[in-house]
C-alpha positions in Angstrom: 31.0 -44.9 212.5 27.8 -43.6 214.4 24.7 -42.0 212.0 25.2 -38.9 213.4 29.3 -38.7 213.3 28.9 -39.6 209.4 26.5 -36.6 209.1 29.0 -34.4 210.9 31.5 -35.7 208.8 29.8 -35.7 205.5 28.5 -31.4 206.3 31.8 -30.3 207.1 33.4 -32.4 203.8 30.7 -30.3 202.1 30.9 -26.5 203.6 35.2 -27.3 202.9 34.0 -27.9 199.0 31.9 -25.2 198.6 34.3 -22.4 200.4 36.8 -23.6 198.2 34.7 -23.5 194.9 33.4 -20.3 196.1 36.8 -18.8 197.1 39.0 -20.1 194.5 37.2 -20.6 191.5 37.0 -17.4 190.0 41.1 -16.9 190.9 41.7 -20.4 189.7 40.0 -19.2 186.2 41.2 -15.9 185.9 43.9 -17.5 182.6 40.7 -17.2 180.5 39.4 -13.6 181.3 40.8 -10.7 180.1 43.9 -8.7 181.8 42.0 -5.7 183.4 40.8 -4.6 186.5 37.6 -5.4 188.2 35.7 -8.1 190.0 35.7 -11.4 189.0 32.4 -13.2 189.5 31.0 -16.9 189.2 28.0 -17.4 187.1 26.4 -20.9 186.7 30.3 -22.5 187.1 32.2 -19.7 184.7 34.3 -16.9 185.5 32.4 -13.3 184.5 34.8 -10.2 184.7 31.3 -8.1 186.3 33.8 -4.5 184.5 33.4 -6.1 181.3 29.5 -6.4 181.6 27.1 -9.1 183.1 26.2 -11.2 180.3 22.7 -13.2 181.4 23.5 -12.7 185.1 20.9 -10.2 186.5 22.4 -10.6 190.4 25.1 -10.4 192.3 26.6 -10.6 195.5 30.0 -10.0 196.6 31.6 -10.1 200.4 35.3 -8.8 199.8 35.5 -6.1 196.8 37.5 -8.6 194.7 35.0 -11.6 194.1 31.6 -12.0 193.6 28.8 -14.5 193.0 26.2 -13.8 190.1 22.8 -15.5 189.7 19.9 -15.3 186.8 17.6 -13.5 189.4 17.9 -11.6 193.1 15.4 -14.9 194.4 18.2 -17.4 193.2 20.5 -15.0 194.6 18.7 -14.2 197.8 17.8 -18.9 198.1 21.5 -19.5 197.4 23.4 -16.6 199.6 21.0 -17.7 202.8 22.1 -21.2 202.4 26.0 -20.1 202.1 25.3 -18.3 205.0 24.1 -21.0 206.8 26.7 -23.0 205.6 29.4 -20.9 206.9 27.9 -20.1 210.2 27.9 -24.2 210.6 24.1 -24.5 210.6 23.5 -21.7 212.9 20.9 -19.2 211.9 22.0 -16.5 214.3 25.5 -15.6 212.3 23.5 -13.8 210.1 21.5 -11.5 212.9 24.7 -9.0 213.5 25.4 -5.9 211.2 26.0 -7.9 207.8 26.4 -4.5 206.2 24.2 -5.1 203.1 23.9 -2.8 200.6 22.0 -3.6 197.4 22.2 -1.2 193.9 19.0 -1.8 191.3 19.8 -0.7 187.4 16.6 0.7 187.2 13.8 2.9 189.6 11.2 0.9 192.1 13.8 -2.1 192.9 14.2 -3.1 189.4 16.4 -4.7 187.0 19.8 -6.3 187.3 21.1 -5.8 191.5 24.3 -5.7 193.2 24.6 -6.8 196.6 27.4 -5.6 198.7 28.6 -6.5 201.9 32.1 -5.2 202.5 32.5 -2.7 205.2 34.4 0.4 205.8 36.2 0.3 202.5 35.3 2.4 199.6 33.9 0.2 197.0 34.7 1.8 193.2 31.2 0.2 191.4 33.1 0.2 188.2 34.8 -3.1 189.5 31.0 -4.3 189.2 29.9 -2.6 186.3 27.8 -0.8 188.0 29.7 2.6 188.0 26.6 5.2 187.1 23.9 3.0 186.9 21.9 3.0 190.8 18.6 4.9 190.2 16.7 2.6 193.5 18.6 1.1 196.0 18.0 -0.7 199.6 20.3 -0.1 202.7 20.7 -3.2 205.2 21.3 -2.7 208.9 24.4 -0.7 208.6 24.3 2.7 207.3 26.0 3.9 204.2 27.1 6.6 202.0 26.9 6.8 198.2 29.5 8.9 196.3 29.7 10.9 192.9 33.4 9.7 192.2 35.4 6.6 192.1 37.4 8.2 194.9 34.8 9.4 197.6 33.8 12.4 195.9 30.1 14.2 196.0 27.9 12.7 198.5 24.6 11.8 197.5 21.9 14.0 199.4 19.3 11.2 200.1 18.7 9.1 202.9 21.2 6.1 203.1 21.4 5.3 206.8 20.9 2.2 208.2 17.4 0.5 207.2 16.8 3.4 204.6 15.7 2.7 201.1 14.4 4.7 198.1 12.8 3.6 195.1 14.4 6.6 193.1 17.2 8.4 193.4 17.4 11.9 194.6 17.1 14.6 192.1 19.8 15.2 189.7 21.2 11.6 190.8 19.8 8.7 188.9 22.5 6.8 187.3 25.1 9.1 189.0 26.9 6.8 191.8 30.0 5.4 191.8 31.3 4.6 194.7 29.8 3.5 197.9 31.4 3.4 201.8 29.1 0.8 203.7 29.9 2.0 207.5 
């Protein structure tokens, strides 16, 4: 077989074992979590339910409002979602360049603490899923605009600026630690 047909072969045997441990390990797992609602997440190989807290995860990320991927820190997150993204695009850079819809939530003011990255659009996401119900106070909007509710169910928009691009390193008065749910347009 040629060099370069084995490196074909060899990258695409590799993206098909990582979309499958990406996309069903947490389902395969889900025997040893809890019955409940919520997001499961992989952290570090194990299945996290991100409702019933975060344990040493400080990151995650999550494309489809039902999984997630968790990471010790938003650079391991932000080094390991670029290369899945590459991944998945098939080694093209320029996948990544349209309207990903990227959202991300920081625990605490000025960017800080744990973060949860979202990318599922035009569905409303309820942030207790993630844990994360009433617990924004900074926040980053990607290239697709967004709005930020006070209720699980779309309820009370938040004042501040959340279009596309936007980001604040507090929340607007009388809303830190008050979202929870978000619609990423």
């Amino acid at each position: 077989m040629p060099r370069s047909t084995a490196r074909r072969t060899i990258s695409a045997t590799a993206l098909v074992v990582l979309v499958a441990l990406t996309m069903s390990g947490p389902a395969a797992a889900t025997g040893d979590l809890p019955r409940g609602g919520g997001v499961i997440a992989t952290f570090e190989g194990r299945p996290i339910r991100l409702a019933d807290g975060w344990g040493e995860a400080r990151a995650c990320a999550s494309d489809d409002g039902r999984t997630a991927r968790c990471y010790r820190s938003e650079p391991e997150m932000d080094s390991a979602e670029a290369r899945l993204n590459i991944l998945v695009a098939g080694g093209s850079t320029t996948a990544s360049a349209a309207c990903s819809g990227t959202v991300r939530l920081y625990r605490l003011t000025n960017y800080g603490g744990a973060v949860l990255q979202l990318n599922t659009r035009n569905q409303l996401l309820s942030l207790a899923s993630y844990g994360f119900d009433d617990d924004t106070s900074s926040y980053r909007v990607g290239p697709c605009g967004a709005r930020f509710f006070d209720t699980a169910t779309g309820g009370g928009v938040y004042p501040g600026a959340t279009s596309a691009g936007s980001s604040s390193s507090t929340m607007a008065s009388g809303w830190n630690n008050r979202i929870s749910s978000i619609l990423i347009l």
